[in-house]
N, C-alpha and C positions, 0 to 999 in steps of 0.2 A: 409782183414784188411782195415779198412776207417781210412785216416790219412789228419787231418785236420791243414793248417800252420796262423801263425799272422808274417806276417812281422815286423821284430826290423830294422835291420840296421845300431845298432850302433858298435860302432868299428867293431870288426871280427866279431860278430853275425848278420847272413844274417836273421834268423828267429826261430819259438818257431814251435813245433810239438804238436798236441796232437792225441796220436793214442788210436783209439778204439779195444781194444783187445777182445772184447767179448760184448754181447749186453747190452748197457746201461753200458757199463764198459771201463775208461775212463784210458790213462797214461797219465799225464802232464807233462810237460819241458822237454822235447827232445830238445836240441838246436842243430840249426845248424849253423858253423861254418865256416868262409871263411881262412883256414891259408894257406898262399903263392903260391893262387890262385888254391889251390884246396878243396872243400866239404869235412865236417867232421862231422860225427854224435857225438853227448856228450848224453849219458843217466843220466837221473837223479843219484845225490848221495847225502846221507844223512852224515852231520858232525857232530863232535860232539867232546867236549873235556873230556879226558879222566881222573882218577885219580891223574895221575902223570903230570897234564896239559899237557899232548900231545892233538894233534889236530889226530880225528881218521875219516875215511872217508869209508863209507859203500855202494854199489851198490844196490840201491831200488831193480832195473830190473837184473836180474840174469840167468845166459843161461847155458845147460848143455856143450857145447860147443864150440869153437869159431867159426865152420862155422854156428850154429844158431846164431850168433850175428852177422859174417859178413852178412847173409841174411837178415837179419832185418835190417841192416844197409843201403843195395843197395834198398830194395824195398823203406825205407825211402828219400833215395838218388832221385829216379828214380821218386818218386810221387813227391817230391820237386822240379824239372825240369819241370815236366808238369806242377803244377801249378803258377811257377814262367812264361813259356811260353803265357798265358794268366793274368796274373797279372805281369809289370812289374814296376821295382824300378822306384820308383822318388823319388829324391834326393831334399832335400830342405836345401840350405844355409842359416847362419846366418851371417849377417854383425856385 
């Protein structure tokens, strides 16, 4: 799996994921997340408001179980530490 990041940075979003699941086959917005100093993977979700105006919320990326999503999650995890170890934050203030 080649998993390629864009640094954001703003609020809790550390960065965006895009991982190659297949060749020439791409998954977009994987966010990664910084909540109270620990890494969080977010998979894409599609919304959408329903009949009865409800707000309904559907999981593009879909796993038969939850240890295939926790693994998909650390190897996300793990490539985002190495590449964070050669790319590191700069921070730019605004006055």
């Amino acid at each position: 799996m080649k998993i390629h990041f864009r640094d954001v940075q703003t609020g809790s979003v550390e960065a965006r994921a895009i991982v190659e699941i297949a060749e020439g086959v791409f998954l977009n917005e994987i966010t990664l997340l910084s909540i109270e100093g620990s890494l969080v993977v977010e998979f894409p979700r599609k919304s959408f408001m329903g009949k009865k105006n409800r707000m309904h919320h559907m999981d593009i990326l879909t796993f038969e179980d939850m240890d295939k999503r926790l693994i998909w999650e650390l190897e996300i995890k793990n490539a985002y530490q190495e590449w964070r170890k050669t790319n590191k934050k700069v921070l730019v203030y605004e006055k």
